[in-house]
C-alpha positions in Angstrom: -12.1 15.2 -1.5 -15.4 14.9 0.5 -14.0 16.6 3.5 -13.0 19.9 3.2 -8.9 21.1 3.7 -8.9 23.5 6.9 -7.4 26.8 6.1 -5.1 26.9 9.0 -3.8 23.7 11.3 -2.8 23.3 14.3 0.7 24.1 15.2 0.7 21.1 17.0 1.1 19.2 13.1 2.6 22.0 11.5 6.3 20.3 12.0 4.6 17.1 9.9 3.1 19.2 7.3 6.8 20.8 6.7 8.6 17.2 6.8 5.9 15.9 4.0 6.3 19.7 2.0 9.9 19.3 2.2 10.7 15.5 1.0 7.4 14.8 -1.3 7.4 19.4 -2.8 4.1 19.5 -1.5 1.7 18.4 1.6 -0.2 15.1 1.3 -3.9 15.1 0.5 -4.8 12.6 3.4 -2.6 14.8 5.7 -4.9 17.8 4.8 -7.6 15.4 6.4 -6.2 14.0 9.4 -4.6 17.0 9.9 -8.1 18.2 10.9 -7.4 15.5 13.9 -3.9 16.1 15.4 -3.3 13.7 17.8 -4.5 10.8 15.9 -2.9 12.6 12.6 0.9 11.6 15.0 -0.5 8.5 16.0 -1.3 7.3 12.6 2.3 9.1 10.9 4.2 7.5 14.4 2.6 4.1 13.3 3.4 4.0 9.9 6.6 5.4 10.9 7.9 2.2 13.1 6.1 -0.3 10.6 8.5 1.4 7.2 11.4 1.5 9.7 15.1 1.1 8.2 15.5 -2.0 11.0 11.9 -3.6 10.2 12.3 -7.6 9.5 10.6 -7.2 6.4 12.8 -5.6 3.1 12.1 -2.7 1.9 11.0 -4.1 -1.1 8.5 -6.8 0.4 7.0 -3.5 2.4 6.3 -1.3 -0.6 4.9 -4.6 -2.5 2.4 -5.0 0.6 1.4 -1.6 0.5 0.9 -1.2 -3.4 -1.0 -4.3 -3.5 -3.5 -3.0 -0.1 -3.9 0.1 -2.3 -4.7 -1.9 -5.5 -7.4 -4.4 -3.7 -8.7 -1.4 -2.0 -9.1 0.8 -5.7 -7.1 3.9 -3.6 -5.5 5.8 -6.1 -3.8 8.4 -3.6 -2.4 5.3 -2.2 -1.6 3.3 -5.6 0.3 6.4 -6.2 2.1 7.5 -3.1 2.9 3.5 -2.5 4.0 3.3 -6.6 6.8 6.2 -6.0 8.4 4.8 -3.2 8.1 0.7 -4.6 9.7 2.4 -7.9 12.6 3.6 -5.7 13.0 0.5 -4.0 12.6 -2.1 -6.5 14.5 -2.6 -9.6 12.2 -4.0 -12.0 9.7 -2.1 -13.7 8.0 -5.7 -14.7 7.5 -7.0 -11.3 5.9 -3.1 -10.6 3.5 -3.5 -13.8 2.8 -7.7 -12.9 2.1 -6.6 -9.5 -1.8 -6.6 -10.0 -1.4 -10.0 -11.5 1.0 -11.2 -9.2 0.1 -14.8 -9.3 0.3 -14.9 -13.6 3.5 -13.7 -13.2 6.9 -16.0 -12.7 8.7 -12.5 -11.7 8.2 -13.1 -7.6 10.1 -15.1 -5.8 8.4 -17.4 -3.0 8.6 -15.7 0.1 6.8 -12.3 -2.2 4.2 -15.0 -3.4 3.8 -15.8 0.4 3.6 -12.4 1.3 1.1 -11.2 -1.2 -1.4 -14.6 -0.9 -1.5 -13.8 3.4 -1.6 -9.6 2.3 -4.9 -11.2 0.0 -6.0 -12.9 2.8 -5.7 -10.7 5.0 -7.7 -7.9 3.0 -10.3 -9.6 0.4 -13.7 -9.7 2.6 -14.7 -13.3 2.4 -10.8 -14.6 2.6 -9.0 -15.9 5.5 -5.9 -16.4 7.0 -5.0 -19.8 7.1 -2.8 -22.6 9.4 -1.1 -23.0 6.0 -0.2 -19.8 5.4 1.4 -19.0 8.3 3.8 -22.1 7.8 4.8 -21.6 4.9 5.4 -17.9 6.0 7.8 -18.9 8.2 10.1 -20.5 5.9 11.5 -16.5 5.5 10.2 -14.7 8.8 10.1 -15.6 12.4 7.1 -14.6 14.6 8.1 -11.5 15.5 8.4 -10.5 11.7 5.1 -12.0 10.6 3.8 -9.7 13.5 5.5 -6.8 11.6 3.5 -8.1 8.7 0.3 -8.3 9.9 0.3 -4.8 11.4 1.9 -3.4 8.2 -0.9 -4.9 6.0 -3.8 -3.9 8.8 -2.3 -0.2 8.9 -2.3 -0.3 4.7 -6.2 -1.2 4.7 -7.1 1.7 7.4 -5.1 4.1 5.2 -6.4 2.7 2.0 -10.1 2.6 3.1 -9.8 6.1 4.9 -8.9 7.9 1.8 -11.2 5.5 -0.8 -13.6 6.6 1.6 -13.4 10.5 1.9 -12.0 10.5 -2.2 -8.7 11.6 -1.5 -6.9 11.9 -4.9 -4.0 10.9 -6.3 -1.2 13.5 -6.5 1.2 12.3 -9.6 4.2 11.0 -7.6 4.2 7.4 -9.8 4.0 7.3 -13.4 4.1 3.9 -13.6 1.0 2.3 -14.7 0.8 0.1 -12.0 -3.3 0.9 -10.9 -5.0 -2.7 -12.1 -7.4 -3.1 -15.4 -10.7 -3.9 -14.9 -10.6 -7.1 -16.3 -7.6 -9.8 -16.3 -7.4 -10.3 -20.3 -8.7 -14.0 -20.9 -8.0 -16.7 -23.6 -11.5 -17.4 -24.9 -12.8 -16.5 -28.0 -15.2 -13.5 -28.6 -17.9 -12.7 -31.2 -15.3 -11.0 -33.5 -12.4 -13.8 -33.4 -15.0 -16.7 -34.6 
């Protein structure tokens, strides 16, 4: 990481450090780094907090495939990681984890995912934007409220995302899946061997 771990935190977090020791076996890099911030280290956990909520509009499913594919457009490895774990719990096809990168080669999401993820693109590609369209054809599954859900969900993914690309927090080894996107989509044309 590019910011130093402090040695001892404030007691303040402490009771967030001991949550995150005892459900993941171990503290979280980021948390070692915005632990160095308290108050915004609660505002950012009570934020994420509301947004993953049992009663959110969205499933549990589309949440975790928002926030795997912000990691993956992002290249955040702590987060392709941390995200992987808890999408692997929640969804029951390894396939649709692994086509994830490559969502829109693969006939394994249903429409309202392929809705969600094209807006999540959108929402996170510099150079994209959010269309009238999109929106419509968004509400076909959620209401306003819910797309609000959405749209905080996916903004709160890129601040985590480019908060630990940027201070090179690692991965930890919670997902084995190989979920993290190639470098290159594979293509059909010929190279200099095959002719």
């Amino acid at each position: 990481m590019r910011i130093s771990a402090k040695e001892n935190y404030s007691l303040f977090i402490k009771p967030l450090l001991w949550l995150q020791k005892r459900h993941y076996g171990k503290i979280l890099n980021p948390a070692k780094l915005w632990g160095r911030r308290p108050t915004l280290f609660w505002l950012v956990a009570g934020f994420f907090g509301y947004l993953d909520r049992r009663s959110s509009p969205l499933s549990p499913v589309v949440r975790s495939l928002v926030c795997v594919q912000v990691s993956q457009l992002n290249d955040c490895a702590f987060c392709v990681d941390a995200n992987g774990m808890k999408l692997a719990e929640r969804c029951d096809s390894v396939e649709k984890i692994k086509a994830l990168a490559n969502w829109q080669d693969s006939d394994l999401f249903d429409a309202q995912e392929r809705a969600v993820l094209n807006y999540t693109e959108a929402m996170t590609i510099t150079g994209q934007r959010v269309t009238d369209e999109m929106l419509t054809t968004l509400k076909q599954w959620l209401d306003e409220d819910a797309i609000v859900d959405l749209t905080a969900l996916i903004a709160f993914q890129n601040l985590s995302a480019k908060f630990n690309t940027a201070l090179d927090v690692p991965q930890q080894g919670f997902c084995s899946l190989p979920i993290q996107p190639s470098e290159q989509k594979p293509t059909d044309a010929p190279t200099q061997t095959d002719k």
